[in-house]
PyMOL Python script that loads the backbone (N, CA, C, O; Angstrom):
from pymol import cmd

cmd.read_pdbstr("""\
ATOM      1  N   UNK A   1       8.531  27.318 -16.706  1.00  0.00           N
ATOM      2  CA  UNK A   1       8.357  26.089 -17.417  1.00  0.00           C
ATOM      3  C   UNK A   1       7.057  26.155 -18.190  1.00  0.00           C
ATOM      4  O   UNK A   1       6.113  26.871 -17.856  1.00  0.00           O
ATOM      5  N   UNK A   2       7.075  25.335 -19.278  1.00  0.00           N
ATOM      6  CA  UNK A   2       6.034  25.429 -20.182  1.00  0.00           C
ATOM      7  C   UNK A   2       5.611  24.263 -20.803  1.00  0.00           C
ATOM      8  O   UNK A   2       6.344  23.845 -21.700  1.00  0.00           O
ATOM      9  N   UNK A   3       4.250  23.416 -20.451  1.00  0.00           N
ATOM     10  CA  UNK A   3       4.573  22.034 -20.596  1.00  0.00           C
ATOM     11  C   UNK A   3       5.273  21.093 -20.746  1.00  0.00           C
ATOM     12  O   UNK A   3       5.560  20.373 -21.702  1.00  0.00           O
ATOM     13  N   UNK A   4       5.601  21.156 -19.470  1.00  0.00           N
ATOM     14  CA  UNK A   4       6.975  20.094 -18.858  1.00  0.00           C
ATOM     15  C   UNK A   4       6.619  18.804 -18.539  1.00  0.00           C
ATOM     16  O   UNK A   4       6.216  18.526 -17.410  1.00  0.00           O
ATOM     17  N   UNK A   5       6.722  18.015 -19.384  1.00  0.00           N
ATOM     18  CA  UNK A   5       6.801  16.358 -18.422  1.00  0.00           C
ATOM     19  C   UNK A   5       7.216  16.270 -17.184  1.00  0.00           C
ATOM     20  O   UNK A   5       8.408  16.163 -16.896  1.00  0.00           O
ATOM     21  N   UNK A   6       6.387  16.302 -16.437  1.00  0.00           N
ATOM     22  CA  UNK A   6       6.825  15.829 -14.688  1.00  0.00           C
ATOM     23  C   UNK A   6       7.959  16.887 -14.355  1.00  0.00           C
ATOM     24  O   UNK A   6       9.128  16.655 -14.048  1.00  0.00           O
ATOM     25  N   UNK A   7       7.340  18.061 -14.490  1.00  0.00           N
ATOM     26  CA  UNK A   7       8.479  18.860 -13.737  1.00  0.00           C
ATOM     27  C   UNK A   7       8.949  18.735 -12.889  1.00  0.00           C
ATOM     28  O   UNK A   7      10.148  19.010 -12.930  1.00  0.00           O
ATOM     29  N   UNK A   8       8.280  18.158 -11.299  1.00  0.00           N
ATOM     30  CA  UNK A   8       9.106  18.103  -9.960  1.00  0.00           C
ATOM     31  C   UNK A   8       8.631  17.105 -10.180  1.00  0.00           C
ATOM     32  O   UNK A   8       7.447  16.893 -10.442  1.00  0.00           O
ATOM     33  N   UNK A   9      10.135  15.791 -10.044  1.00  0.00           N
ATOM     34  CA  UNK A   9       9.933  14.392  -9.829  1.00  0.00           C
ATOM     35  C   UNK A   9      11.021  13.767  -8.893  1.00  0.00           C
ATOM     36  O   UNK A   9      12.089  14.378  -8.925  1.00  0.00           O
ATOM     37  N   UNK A  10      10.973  12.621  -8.023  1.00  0.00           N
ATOM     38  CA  UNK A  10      12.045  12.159  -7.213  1.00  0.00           C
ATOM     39  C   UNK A  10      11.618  10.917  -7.700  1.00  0.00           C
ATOM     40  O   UNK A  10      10.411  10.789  -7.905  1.00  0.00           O
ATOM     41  N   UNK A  11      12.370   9.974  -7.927  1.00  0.00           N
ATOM     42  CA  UNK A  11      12.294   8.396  -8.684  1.00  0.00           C
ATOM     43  C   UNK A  11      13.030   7.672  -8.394  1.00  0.00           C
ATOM     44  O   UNK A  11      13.789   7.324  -9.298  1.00  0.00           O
ATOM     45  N   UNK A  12      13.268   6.944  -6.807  1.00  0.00           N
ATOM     46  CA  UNK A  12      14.424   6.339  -6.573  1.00  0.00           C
ATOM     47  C   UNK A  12      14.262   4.550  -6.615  1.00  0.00           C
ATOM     48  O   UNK A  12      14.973   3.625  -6.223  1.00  0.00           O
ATOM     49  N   UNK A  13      13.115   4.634  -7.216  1.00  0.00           N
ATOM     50  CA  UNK A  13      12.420   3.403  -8.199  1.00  0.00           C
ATOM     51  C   UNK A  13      12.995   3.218  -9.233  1.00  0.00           C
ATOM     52  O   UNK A  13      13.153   2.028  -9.507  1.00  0.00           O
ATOM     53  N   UNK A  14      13.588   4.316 -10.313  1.00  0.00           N
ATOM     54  CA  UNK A  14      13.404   3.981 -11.744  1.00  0.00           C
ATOM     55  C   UNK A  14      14.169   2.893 -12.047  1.00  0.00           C
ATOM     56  O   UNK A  14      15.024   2.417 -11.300  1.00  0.00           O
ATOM     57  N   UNK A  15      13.817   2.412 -13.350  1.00  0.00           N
ATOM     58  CA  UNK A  15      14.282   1.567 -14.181  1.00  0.00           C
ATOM     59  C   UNK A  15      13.880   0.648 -15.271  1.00  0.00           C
ATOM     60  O   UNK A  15      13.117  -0.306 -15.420  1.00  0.00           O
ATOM     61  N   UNK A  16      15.060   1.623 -16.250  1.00  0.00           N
ATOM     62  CA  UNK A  16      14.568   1.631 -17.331  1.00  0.00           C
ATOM     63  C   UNK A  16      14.305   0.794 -18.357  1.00  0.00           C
ATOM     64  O   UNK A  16      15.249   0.227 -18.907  1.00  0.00           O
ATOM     65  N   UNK A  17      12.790   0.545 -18.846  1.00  0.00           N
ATOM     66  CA  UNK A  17      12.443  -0.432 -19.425  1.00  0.00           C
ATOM     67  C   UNK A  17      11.675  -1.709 -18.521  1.00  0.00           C
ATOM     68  O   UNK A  17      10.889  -2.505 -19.036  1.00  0.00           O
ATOM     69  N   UNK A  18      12.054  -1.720 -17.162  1.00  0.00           N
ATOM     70  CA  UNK A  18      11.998  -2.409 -16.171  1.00  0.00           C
ATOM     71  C   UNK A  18      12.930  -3.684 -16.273  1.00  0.00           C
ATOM     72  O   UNK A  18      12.721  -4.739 -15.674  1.00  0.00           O
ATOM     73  N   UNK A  19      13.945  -3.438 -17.088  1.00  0.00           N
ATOM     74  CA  UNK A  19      15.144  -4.576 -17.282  1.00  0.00           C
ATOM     75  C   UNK A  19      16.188  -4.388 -16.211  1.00  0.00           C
ATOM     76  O   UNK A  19      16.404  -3.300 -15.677  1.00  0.00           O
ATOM     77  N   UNK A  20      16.897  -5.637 -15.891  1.00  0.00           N
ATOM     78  CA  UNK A  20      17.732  -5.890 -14.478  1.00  0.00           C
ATOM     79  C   UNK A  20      18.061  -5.181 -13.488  1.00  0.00           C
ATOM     80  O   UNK A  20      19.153  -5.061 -12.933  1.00  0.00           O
ATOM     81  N   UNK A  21      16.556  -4.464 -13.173  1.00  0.00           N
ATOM     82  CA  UNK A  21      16.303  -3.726 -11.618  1.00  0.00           C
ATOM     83  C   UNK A  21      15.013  -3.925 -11.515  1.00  0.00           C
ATOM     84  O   UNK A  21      14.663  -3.314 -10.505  1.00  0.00           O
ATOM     85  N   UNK A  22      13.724  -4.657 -12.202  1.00  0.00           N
ATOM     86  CA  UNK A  22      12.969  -4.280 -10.743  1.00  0.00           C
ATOM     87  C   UNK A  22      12.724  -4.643  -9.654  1.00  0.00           C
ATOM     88  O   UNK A  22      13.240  -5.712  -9.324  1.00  0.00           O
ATOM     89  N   UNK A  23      12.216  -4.227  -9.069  1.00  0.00           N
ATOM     90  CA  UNK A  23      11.785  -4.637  -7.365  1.00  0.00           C
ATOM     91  C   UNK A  23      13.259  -4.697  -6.433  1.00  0.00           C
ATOM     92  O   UNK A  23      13.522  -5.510  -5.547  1.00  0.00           O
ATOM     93  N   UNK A  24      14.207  -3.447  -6.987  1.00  0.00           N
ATOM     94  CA  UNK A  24      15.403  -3.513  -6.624  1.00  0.00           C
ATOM     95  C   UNK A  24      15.513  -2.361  -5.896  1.00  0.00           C
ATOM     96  O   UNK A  24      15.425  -1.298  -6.511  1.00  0.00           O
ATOM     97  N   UNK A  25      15.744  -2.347  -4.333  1.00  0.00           N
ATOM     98  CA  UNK A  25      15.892  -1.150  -3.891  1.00  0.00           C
ATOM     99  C   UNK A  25      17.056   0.107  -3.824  1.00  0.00           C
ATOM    100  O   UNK A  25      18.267   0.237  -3.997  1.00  0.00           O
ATOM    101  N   UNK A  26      16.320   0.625  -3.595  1.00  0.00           N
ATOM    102  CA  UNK A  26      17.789   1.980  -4.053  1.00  0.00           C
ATOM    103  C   UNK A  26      18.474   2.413  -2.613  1.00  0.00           C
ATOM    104  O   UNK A  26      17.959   2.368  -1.496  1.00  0.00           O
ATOM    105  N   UNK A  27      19.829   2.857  -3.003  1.00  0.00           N
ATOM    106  CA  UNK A  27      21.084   2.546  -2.284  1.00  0.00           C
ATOM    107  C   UNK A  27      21.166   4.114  -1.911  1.00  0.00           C
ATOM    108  O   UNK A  27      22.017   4.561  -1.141  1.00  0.00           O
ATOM    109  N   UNK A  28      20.417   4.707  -2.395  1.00  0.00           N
ATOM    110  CA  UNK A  28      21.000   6.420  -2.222  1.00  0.00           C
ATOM    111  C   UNK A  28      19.747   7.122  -1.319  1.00  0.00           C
ATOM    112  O   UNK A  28      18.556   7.218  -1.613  1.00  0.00           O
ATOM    113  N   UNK A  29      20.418   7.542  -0.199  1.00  0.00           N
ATOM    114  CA  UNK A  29      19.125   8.553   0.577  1.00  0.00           C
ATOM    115  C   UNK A  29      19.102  10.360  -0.434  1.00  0.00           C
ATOM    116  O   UNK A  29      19.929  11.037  -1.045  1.00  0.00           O
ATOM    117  N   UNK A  30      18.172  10.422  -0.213  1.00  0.00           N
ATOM    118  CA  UNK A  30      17.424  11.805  -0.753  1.00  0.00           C
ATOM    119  C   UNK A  30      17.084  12.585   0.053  1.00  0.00           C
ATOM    120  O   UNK A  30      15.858  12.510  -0.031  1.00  0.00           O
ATOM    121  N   UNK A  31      17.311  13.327   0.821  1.00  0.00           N
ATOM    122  CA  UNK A  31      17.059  14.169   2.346  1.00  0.00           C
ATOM    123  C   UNK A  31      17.091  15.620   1.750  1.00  0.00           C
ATOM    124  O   UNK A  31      17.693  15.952   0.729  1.00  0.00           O
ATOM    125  N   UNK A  32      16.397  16.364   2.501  1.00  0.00           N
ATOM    126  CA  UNK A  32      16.956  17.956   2.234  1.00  0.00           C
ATOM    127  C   UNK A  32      16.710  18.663   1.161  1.00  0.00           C
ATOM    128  O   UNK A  32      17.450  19.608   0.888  1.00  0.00           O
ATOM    129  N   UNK A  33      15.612  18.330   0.345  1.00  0.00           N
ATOM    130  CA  UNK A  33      15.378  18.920  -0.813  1.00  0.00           C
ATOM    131  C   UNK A  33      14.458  20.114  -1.080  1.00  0.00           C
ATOM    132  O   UNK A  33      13.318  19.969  -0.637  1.00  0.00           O
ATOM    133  N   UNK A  34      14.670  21.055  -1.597  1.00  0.00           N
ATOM    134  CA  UNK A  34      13.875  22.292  -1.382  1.00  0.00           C
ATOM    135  C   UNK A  34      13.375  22.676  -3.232  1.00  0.00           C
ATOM    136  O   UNK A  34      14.215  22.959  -4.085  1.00  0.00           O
ATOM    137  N   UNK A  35      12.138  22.606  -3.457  1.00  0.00           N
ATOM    138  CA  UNK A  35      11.858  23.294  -4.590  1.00  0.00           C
ATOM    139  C   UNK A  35      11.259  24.323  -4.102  1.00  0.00           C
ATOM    140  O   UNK A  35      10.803  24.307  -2.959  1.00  0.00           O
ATOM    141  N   UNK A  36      11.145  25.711  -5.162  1.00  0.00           N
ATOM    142  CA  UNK A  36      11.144  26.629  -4.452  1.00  0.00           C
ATOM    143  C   UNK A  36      10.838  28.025  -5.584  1.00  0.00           C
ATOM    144  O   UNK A  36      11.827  28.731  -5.780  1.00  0.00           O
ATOM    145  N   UNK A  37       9.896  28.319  -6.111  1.00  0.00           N
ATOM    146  CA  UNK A  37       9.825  29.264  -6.679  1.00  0.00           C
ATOM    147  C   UNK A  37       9.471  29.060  -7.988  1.00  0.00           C
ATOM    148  O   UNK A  37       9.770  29.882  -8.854  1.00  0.00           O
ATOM    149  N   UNK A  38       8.633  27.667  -8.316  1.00  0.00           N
ATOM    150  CA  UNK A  38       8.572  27.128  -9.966  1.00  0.00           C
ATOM    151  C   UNK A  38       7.300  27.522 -10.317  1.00  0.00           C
ATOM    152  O   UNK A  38       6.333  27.179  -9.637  1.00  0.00           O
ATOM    153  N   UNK A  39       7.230  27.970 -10.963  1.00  0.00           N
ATOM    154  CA  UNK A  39       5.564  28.419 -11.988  1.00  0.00           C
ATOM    155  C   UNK A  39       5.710  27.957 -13.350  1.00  0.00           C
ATOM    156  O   UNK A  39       6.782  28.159 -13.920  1.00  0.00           O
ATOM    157  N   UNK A  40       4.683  27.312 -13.992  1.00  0.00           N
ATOM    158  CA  UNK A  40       4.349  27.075 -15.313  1.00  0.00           C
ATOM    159  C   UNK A  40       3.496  26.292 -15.539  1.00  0.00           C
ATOM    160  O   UNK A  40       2.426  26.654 -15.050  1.00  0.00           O
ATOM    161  N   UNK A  41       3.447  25.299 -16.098  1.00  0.00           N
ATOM    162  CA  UNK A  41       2.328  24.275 -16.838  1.00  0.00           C
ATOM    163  C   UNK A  41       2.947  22.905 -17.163  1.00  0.00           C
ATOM    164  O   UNK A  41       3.929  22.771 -17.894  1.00  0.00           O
ATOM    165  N   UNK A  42       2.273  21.872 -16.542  1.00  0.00           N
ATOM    166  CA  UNK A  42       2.854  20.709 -16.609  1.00  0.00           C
ATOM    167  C   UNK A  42       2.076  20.163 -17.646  1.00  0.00           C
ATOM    168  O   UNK A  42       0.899  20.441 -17.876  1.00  0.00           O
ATOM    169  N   UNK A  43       3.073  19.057 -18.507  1.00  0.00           N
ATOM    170  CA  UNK A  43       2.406  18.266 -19.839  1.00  0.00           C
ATOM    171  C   UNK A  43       1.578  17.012 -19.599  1.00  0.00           C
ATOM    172  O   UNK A  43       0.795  16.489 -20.393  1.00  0.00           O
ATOM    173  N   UNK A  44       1.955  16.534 -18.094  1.00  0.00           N
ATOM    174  CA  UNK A  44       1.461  15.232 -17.764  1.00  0.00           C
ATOM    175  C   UNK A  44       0.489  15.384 -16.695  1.00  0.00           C
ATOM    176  O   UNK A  44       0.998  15.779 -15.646  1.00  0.00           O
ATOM    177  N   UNK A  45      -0.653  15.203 -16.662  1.00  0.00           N
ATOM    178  CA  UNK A  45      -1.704  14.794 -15.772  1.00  0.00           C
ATOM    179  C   UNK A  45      -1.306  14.838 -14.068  1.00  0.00           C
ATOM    180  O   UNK A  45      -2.051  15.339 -13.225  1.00  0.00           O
ATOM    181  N   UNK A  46      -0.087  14.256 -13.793  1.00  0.00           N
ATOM    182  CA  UNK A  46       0.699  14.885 -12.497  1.00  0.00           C
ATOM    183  C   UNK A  46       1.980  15.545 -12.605  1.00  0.00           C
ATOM    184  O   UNK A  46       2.928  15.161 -13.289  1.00  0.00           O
ATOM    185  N   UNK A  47       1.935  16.403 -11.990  1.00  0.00           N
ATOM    186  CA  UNK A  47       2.814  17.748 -12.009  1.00  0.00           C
ATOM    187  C   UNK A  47       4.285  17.133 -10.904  1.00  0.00           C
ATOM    188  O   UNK A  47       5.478  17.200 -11.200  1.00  0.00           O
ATOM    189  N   UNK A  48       3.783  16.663  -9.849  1.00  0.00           N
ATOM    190  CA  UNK A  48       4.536  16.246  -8.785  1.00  0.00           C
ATOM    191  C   UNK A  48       4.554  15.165  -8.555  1.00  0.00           C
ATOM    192  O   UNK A  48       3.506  14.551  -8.357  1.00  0.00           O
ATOM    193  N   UNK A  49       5.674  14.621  -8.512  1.00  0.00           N
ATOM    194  CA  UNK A  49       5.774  12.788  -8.299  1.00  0.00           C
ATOM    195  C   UNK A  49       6.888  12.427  -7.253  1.00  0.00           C
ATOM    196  O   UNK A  49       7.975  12.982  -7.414  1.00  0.00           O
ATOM    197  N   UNK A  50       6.729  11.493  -6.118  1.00  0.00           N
ATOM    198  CA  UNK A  50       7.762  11.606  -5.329  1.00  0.00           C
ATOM    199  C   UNK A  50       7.566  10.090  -5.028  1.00  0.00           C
ATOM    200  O   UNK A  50       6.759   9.868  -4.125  1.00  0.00           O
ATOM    201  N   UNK A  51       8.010   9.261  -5.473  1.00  0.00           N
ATOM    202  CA  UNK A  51       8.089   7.812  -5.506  1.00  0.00           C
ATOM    203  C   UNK A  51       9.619   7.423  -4.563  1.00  0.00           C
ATOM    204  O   UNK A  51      10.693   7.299  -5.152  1.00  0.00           O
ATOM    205  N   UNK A  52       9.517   7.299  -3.362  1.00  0.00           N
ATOM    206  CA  UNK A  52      10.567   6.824  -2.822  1.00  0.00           C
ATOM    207  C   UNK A  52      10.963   5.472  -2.206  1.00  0.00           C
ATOM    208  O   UNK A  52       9.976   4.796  -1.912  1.00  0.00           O
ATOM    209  N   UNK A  53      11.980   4.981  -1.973  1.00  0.00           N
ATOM    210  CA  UNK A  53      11.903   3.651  -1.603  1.00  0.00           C
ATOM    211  C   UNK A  53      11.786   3.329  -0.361  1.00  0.00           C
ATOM    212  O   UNK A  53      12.070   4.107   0.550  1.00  0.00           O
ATOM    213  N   UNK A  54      11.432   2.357  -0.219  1.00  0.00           N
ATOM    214  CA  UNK A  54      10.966   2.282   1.403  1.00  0.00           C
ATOM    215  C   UNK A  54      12.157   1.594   2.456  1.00  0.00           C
ATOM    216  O   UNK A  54      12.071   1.478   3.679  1.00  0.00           O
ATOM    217  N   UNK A  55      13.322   1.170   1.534  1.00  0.00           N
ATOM    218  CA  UNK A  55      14.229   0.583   2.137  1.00  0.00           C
ATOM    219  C   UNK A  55      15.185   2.041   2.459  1.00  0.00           C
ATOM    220  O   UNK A  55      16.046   1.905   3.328  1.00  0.00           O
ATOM    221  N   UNK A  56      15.071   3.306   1.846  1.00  0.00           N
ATOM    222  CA  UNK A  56      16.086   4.648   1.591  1.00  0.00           C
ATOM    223  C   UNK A  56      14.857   5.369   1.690  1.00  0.00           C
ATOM    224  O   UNK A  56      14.575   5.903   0.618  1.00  0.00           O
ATOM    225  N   UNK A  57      13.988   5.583   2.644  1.00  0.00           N
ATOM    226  CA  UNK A  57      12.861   6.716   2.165  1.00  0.00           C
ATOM    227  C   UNK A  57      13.401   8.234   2.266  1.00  0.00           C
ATOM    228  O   UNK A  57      14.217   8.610   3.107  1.00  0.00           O
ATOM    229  N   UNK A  58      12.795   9.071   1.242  1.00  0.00           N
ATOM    230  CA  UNK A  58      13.229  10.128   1.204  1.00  0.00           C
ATOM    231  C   UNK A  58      12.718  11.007   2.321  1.00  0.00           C
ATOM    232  O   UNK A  58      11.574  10.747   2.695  1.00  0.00           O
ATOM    233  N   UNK A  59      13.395  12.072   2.970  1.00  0.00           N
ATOM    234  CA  UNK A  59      13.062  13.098   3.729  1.00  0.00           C
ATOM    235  C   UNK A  59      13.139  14.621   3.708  1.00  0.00           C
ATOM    236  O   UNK A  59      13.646  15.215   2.757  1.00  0.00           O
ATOM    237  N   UNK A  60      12.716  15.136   4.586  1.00  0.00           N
ATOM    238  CA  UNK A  60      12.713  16.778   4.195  1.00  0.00           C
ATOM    239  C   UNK A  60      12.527  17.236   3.564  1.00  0.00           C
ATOM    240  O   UNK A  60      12.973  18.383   3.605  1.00  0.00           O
ATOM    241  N   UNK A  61      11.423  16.704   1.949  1.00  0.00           N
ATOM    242  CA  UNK A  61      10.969  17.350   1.108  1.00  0.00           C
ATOM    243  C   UNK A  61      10.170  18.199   1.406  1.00  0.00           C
ATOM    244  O   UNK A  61       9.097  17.982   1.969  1.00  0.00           O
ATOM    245  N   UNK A  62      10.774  19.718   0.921  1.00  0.00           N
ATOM    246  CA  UNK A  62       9.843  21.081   0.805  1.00  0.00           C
ATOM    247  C   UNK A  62       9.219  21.174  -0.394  1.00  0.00           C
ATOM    248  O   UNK A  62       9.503  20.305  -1.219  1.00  0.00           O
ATOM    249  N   UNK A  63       8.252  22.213  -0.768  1.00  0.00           N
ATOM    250  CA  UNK A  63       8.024  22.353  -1.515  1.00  0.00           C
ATOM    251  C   UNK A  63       7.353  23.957  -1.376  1.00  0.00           C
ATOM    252  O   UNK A  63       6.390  24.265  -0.674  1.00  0.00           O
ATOM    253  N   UNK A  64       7.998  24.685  -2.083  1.00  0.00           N
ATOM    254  CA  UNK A  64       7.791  26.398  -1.329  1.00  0.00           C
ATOM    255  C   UNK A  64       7.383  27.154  -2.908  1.00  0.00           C
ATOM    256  O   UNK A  64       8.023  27.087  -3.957  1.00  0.00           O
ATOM    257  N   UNK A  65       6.170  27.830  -2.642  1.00  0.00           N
ATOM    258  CA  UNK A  65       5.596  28.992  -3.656  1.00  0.00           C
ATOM    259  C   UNK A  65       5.429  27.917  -5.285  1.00  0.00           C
ATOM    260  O   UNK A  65       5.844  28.360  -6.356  1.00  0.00           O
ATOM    261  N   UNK A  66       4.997  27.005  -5.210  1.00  0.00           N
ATOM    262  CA  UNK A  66       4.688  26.195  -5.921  1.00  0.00           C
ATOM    263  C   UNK A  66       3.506  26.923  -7.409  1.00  0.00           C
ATOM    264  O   UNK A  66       2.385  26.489  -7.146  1.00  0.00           O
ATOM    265  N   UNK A  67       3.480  27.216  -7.856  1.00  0.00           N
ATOM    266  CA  UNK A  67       2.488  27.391  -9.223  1.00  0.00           C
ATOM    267  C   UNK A  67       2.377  26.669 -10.273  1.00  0.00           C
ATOM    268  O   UNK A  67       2.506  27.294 -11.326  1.00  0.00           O
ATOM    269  N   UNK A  68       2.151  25.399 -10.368  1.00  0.00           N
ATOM    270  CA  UNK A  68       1.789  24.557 -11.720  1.00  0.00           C
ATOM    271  C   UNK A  68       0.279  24.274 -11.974  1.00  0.00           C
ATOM    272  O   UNK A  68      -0.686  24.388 -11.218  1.00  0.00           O
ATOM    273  N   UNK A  69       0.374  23.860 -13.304  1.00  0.00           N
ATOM    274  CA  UNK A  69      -1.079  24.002 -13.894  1.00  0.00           C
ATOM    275  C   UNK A  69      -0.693  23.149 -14.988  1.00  0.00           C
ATOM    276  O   UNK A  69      -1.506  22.869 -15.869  1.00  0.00           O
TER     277      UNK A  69
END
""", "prot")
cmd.dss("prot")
cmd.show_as("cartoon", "prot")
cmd.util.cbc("prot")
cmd.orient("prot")
């Protein structure tokens, strides 16, 4: 990757514009996720973002041989 907007992101917040969802919790669990071998250069100030909901919190996020910059 090569200045990537938010290369590794989980967002079970989003919504877009913040029109008829916010403060709306999300319905989908996120478990079991493995990144794993990514090198490059991120465009945004944070590289990694993991915003999960607290009503569905996410679990088992790995994160293996990681290289961003």
């Amino acid at each position: 990757m090569r200045n990537v907007e938010n290369p590794i992101i989980i967002d079970q917040n989003y919504c877009p514009n913040n029109q008829g969802c916010p403060r709306q919790t999300s319905g989908v669990k996120i478990s079991q996720v493995t990144y794993r071998n990514i090198r490059g250069t991120s465009g945004t100030p944070e590289a990694v973002t993991f915003d999960c909901s607290p009503s569905s919190p996410c679990s088992g996020i790995k994160l293996q041989d990681i290289k961003l910059t």
